[in-house]
C-alpha positions in Angstrom: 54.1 -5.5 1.2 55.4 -2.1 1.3 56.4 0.4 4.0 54.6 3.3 3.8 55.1 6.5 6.2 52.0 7.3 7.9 50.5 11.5 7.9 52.7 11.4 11.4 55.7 11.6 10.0 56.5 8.9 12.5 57.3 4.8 12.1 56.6 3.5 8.8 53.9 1.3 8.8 53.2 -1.8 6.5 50.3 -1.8 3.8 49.3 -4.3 1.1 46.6 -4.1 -1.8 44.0 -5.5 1.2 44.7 -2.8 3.4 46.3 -4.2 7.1 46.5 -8.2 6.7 47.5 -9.7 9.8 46.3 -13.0 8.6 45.0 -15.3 5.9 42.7 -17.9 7.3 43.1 -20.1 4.1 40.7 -22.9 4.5 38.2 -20.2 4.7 39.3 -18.5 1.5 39.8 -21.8 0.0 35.4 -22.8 0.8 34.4 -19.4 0.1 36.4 -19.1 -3.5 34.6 -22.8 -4.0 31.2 -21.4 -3.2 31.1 -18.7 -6.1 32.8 -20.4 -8.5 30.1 -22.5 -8.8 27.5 -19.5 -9.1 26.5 -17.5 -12.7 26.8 -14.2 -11.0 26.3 -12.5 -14.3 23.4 -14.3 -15.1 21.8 -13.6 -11.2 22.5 -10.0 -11.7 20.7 -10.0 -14.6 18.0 -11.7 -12.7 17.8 -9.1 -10.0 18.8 -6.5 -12.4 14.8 -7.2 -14.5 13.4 -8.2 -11.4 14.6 -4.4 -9.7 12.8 -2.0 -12.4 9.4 -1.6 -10.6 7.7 -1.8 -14.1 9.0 -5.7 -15.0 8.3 -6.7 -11.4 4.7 -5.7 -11.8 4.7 -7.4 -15.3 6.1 -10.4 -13.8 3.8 -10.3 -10.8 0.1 -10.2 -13.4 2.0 -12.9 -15.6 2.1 -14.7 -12.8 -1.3 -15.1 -11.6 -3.1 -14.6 -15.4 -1.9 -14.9 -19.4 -2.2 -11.1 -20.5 -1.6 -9.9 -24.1 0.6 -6.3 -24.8 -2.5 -4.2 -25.1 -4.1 -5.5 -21.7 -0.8 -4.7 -20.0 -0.7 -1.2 -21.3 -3.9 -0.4 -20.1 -3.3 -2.0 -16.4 -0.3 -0.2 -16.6 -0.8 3.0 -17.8 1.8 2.8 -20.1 2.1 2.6 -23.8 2.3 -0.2 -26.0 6.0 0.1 -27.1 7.2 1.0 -23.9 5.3 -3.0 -22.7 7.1 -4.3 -25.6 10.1 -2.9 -24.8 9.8 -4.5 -21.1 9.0 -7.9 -22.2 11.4 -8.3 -24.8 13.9 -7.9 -21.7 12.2 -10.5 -19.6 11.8 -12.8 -22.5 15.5 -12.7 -23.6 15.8 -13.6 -19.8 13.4 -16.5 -20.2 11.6 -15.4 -17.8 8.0 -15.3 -19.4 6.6 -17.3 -22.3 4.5 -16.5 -25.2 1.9 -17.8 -27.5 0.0 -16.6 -30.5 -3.3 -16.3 -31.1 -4.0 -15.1 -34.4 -2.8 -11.6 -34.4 -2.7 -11.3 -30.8 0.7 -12.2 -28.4 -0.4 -14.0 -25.0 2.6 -13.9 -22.1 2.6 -15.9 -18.9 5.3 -16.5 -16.3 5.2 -20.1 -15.0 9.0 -20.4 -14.0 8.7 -21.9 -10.1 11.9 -19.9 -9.3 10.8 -16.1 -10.5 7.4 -17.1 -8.8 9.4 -18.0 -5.4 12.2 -15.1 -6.0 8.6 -12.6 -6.3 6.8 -13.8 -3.0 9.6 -14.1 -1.0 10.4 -10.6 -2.0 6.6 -9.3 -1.6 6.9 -11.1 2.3 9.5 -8.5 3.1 7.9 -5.3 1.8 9.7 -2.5 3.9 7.0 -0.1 3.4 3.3 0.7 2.2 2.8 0.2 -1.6 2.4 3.4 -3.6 -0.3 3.8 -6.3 2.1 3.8 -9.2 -0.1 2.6 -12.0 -3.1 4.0 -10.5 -6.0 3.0 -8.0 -7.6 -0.3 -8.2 -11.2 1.0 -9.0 -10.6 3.3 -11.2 -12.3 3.4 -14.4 -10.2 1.3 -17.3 -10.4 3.3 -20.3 -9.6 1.6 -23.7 
């Protein structure tokens, strides 16, 4: 620690890199320091990090209920092909969907347990209304 004067011009008062330390409770630093070192925090940012772009969580969320191929997801979507490409090759590198092919065409699917419970615990705690961001349900599909 080091004294530093304070804007009073009066006593010098003590600082450290953590601000005012009165106290190290050191067990407690000690359990805590042994509770993240055992956690990828990379790899769970990267998680949350796919699972926060609106676009991949509503991917995620039809792979999850039905296989869909690129096309099909486009036109739920509203979005072009490359741009669905683009967002899968994300989730895949993340292993969080799977693929087969079928001739010509590419079939996804999410069946990890954990995405599928990190999605409807999420969708239980909706803060707000959902907005029609890939359009209305009964609106004509066109091809």
């Amino acid at each position: 620690m080091r004294m530093v004067p304070n804007s009073a011009g009066r006593r010098p008062r003590t600082s450290s890199p953590l601000g005012d330390v009165r106290s190290i409770h050191v067990e407690d630093v000690a359990r805590a320091r042994a509770l993240i070192a055992r956690t990828d925090h990379d790899g769970l940012a990267e998680l949350f990090g796919a699972l926060g772009d609106p676009t991949r969580l509503a991917i995620v969320q039809i792979l999850l209920s039905q296989e869909m191929c690129t096309c099909d997801l486009a036109a739920t979507l509203r979005l072009s092909e490359p741009a669905v490409s683009q967002h899968l090759r994300i989730l895949r590198n993340l292993d969080m969907v799977s693929w087969r092919r079928a001739g010509r065409m590419v079939y996804y699917a999410v069946d990890d347990r954990t995405v599928r419970k990190l999605v409807d615990l999420a969708s239980r705690r909706q803060p707000r209304e959902p907005r029609a961001r890939f359009g209305e349900v009964g609106e004509a599909i066109s091809r």
